[in-house]
VOGU-3710 file (C-alpha; in Angstrom, 3 decimals, decimal comma):
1> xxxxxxxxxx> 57,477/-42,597/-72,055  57,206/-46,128/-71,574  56,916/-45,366/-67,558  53,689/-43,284/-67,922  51,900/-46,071/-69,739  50,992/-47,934/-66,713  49,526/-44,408/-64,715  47,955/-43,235/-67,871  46,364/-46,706/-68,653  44,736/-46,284/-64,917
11> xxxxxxxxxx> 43,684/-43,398/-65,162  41,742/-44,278/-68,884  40,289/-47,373/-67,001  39,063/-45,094/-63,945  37,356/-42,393/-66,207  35,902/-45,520/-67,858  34,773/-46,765/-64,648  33,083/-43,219/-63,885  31,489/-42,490/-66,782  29,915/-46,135/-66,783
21> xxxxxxxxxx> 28,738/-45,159/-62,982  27,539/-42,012/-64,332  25,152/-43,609/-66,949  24,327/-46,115/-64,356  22,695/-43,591/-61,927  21,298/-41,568/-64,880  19,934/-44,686/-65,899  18,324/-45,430/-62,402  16,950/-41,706/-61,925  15,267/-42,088/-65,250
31> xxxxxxxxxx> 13,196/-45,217/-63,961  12,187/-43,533/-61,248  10,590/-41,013/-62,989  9,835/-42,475/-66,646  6,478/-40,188/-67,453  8,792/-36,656/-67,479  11,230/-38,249/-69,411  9,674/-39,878/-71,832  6,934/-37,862/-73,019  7,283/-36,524/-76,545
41> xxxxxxxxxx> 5,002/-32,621/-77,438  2,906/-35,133/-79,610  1,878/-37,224/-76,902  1,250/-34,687/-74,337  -2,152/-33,825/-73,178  -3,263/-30,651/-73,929  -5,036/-28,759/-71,227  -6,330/-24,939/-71,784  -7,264/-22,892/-68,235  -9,775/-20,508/-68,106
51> xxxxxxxxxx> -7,633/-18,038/-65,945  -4,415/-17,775/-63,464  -4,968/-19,664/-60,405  -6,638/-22,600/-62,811  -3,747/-22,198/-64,890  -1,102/-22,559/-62,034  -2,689/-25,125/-59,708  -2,616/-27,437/-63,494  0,446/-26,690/-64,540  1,634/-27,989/-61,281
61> xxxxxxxxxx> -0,085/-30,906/-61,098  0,812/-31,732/-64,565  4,772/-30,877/-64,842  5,939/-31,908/-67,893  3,524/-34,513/-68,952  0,853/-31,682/-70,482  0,937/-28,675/-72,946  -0,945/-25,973/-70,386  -2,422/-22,867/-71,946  -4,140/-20,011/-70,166
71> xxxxxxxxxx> -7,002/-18,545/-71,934  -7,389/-15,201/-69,815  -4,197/-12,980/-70,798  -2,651/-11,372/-68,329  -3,694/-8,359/-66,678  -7,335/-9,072/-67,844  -9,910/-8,652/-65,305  -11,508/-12,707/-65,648  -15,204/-11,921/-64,399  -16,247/-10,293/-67,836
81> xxxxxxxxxx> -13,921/-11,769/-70,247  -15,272/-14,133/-72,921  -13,691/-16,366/-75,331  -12,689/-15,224/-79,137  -13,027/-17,795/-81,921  -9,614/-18,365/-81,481  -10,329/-19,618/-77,945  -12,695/-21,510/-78,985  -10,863/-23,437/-81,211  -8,406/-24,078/-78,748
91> xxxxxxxxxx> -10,768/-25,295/-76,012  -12,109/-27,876/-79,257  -8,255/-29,108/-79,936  -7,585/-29,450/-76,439  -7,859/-32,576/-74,121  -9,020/-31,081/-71,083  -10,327/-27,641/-70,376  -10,302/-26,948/-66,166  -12,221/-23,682/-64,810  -12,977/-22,692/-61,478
101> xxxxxxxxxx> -16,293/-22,741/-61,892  -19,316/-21,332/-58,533  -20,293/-19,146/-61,681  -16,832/-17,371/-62,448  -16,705/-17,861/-66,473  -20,440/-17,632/-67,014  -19,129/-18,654/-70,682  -18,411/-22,033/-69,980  -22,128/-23,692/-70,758  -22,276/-22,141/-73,514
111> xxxxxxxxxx> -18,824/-23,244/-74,894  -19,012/-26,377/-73,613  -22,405/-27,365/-74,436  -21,673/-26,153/-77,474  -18,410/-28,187/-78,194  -18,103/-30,820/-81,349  -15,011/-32,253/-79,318  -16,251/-35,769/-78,037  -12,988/-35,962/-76,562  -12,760/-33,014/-74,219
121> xxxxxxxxxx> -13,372/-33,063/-70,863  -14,474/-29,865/-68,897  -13,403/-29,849/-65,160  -14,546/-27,837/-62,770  -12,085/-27,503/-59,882  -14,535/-26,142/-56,992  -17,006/-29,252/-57,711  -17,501/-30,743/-54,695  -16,354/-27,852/-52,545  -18,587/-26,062/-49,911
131> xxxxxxxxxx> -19,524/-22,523/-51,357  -20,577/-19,515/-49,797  -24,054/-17,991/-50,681  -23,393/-14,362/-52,276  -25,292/-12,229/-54,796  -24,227/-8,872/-56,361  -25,314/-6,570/-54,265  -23,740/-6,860/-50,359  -25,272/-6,442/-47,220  -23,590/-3,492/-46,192
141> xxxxxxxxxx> -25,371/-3,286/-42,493  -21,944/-2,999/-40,737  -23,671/-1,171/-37,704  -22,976/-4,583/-35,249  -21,516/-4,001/-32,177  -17,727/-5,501/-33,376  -16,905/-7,406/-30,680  -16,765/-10,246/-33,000  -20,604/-11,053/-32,276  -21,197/-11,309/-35,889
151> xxxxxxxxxx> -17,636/-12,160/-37,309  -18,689/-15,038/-39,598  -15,995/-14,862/-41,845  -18,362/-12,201/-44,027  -22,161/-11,143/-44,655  -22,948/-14,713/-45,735  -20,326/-16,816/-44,633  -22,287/-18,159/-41,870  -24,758/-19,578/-44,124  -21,943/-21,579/-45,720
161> xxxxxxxxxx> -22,436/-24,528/-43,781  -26,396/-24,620/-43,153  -27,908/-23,285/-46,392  -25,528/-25,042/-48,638  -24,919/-28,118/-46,489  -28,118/-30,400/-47,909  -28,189/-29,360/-51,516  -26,138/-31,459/-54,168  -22,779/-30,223/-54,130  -23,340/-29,201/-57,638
171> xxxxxxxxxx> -26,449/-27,934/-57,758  -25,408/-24,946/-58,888  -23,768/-25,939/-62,537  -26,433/-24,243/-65,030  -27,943/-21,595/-62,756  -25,927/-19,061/-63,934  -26,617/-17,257/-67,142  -24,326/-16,320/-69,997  -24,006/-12,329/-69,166  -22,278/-11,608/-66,130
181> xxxxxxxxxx> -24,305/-13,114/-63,074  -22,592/-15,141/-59,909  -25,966/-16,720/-59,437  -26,333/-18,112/-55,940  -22,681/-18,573/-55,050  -19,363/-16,759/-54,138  -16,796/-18,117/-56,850  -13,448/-16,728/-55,354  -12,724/-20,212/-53,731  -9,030/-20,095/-54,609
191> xxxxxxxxxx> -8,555/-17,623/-51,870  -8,357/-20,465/-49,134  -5,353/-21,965/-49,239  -7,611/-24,748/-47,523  -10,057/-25,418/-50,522  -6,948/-24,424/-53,057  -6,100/-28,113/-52,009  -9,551/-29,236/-52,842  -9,127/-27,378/-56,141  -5,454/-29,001/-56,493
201> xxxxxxxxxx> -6,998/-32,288/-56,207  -9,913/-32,572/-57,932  -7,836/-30,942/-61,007  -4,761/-34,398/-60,248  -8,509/-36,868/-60,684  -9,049/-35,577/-63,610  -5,920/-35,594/-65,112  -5,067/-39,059/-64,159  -8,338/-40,496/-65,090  -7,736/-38,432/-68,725
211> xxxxxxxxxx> -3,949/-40,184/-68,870  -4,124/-43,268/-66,581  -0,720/-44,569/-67,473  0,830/-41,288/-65,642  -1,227/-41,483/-62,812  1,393/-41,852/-60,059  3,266/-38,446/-61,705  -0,143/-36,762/-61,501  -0,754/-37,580/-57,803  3,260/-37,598/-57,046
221> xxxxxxxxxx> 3,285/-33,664/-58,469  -0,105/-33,189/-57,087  1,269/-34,426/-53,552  4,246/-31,523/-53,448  2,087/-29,065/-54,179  -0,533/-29,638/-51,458  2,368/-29,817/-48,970  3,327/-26,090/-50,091  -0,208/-24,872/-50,017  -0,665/-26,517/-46,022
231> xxxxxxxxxx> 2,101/-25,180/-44,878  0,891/-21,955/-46,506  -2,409/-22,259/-44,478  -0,677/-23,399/-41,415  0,876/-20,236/-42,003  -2,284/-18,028/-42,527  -3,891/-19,592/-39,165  -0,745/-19,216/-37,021  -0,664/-15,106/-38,125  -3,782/-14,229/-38,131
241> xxxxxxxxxx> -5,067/-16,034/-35,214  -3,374/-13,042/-32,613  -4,349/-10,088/-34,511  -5,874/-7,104/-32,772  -8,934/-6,807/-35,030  -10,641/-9,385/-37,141  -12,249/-7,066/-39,870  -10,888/-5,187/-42,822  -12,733/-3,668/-45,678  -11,547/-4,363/-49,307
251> xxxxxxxxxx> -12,326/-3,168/-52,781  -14,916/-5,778/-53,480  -16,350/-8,948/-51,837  -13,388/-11,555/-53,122  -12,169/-12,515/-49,661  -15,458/-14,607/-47,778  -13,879/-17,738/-48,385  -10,443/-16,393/-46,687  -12,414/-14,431/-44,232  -14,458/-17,569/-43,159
261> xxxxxxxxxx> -11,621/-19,936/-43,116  -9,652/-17,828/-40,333  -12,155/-16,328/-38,609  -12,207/-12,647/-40,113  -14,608/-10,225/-41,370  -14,828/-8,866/-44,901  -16,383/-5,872/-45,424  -16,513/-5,221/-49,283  -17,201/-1,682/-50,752  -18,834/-3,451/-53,622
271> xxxxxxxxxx> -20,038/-6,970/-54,385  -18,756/-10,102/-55,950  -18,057/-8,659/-59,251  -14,799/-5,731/-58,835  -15,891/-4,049/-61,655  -19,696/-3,596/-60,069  -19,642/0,467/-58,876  -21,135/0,313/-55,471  -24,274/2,762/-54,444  -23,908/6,277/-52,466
281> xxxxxxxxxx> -25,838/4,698/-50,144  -23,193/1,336/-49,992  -20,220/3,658/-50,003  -21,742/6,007/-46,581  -21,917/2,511/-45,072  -18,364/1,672/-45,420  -17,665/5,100/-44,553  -19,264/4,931/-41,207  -18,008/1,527/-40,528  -14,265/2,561/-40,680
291> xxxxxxxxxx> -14,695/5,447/-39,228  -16,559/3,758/-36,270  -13,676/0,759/-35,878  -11,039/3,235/-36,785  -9,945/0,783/-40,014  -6,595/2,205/-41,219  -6,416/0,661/-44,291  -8,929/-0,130/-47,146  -7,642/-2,523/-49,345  -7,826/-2,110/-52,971
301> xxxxxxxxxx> -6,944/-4,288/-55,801  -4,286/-4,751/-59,232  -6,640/-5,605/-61,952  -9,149/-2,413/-61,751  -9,518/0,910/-60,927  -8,473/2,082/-57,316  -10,599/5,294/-57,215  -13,228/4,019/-55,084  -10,864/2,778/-52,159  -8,893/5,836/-52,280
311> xxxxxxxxxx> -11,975/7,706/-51,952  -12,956/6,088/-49,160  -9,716/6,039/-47,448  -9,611/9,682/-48,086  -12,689/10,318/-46,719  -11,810/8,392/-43,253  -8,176/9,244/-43,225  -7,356/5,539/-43,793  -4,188/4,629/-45,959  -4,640/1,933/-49,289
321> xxxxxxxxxx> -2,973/-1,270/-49,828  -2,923/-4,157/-52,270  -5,468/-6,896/-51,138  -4,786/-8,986/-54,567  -7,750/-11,395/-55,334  -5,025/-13,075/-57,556  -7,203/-13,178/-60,501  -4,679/-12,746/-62,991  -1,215/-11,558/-63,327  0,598/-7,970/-63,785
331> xxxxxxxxxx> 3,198/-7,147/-66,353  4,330/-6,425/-63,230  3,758/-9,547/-61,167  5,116/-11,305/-64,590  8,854/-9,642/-64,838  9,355/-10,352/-60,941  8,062/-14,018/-61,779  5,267/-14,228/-58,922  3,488/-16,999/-58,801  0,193/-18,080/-56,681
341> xxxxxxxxxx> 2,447/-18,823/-53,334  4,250/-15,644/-53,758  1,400/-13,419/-54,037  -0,677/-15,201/-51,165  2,355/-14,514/-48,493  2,059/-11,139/-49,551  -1,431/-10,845/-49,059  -0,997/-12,501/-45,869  1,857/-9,823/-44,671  -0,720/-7,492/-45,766
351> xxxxxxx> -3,548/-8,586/-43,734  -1,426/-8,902/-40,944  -0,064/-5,082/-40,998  -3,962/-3,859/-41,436  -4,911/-6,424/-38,711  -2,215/-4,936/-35,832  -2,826/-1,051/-36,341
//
């Protein structure tokens, strides 16, 4: 017995020694990151998003400092929706409230102007962004010669940076009115991976001038995330730079600000809103536009109805895909856990199929 002490005394003082190394480098690791760690439900901020890509591009900018809520359920088509009482409540109890903004949630004047909370900021990510003119009803005159004379990104996309370039980047924050109306602009800004970034940041200013003393979290969390979303558009300009053709014709006109950004041509069946049921006269346009550029694919979407595509593609012996304006999740897209990064790469697989046939 007596021979073991001495090996069973070292090996006590060396588990001793590890364990006191182990709580050392927990120790350091929690200095380096004291705002995740330290941050009790009390204390965090409390954020409520209007809908998905609001939702996600906060609640990855905040991490665990912030309580993030999305208002929009899933599956719910975001153009129409409007807040219950219960919403409303929330959006009063809650610290910040981010929405997209360009004229999406036409509820938000209302709601906000409306607001006893002295202490709630709104934020509107696309502030500050450069928007693309649209209106409700498209210019379907797709009878250009497609040689890519007239492929500005989509009907209006060329006015993006002349008619929008001299007024006040926020001009348009209480043109819209509180039924369903777009007003001037085209709101589906998330679509770029390029101004996601813009959306990513402006949401990381917000937060860390709303919690200062987690300010280098915010832009730390802020900072991974923007490297994901470049490399995502790195990736969207390296595959769709070679494609054979440069326009493709979706469900409704969600895509200008992708379209735009890499040099494509949307041609929507209907306008900005998906739920807007395009004319006879709309509908023979599209027709005679794929059948003239031999499309073989019209995109539809996850949220609404497919009928019209299908009718369309039917009529011109196309195929239909998902095109998904990512404006809220599936049951589906939920029990496969997709996220925003997930569901762009397959759009972007997508576009690239449509783009080569």
């Amino acid at each position: 017995m007596n021979k073991r002490t001495p090996f069973l005394s070292a090996l006590i003082v060396s588990s001793m020694i590890l364990v006191l190394a182990g709580c050392g480098s927990a120790a350091k690791k929690d200095s380096a990151e004291p705002a995740a760690a330290t941050v009790t439900g009390k204390d965090k901020l409390k954020i409520e998003t209007s809908f998905y890509p609001m939702y996600e591009f906060t609640r990855q900018v905040a991490g665990d400092l912030a309580d993030v809520h999305l208002l929009v359920p899933a599956g719910t088509e975001p153009h129409d929706w409007e807040p219950t009482p219960k919403d409303m409540a929330a959006i009063e109890q809650a610290d910040i409230l981010v929405y997209n903004g360009a004229g999406l949630e036409s509820w938000v004047d209302q709601v906000v102007s409306g607001s006893d909370s002295k202490g709630m900021t709104a934020v509107e990510a696309s502030k500050g962004l450069e928007l693309i003119p649209g209106t409700e009803e498209e210019d379907h005159d797709h009878d250009h010669d497609h040689d890519h004379d007239a492929a500005d990104g989509d009907a209006h996309a060329a006015e993006a940076e002349t008619g929008h370039e001299e007024e006040p980047a926020h001009e348009h924050e209480h043109e819209h009115e509180h039924e369903h109306d777009h007003g001037a602009f085209d709101p589906h800004v998330w679509l770029s991976p390029k101004l996601a970034i813009g959306e990513v940041r402006t949401i990381e200013a917000a937060l860390s001038a709303k919690a200062p003393e987690h300010k280098a979290q915010f832009e730390k969390n802020a900072a991974a995330y923007i490297a994901k979303l470049q490399q995502l558009d790195e990736q969207y300009t390296k595959e769709l730079s070679g494609t054979k053709r440069k326009d493709f014709v979706t469900q409704h006109a969600a895509f200008g600000y992708l379209a735009h950004t890499y040099g494509l041509t949307q041609v929507p069946i209907a306008g900005l809103s998906p739920e807007q049921e395009p004319s006879a006269q709309a509908m023979a346009e599209v027709v005679k536009f794929a059948k003239a550029h031999q499309v073989k694919t019209i995109f539809f979407e996850t949220l609404v109805s497919s009928s019209v595509a299908d009718t369309i593609a039917k009529e011109v012996g196309a195929k239909s895909a998902v095109l998904n304006p990512i404006e809220g999740l599936t049951a589906e897209d939920e029990a496969n856990n997709l996220d925003y990064l997930q569901i762009m790469q397959a759009n972007l697989t997508a576009l690239v199929k449509a783009l080569n046939e």
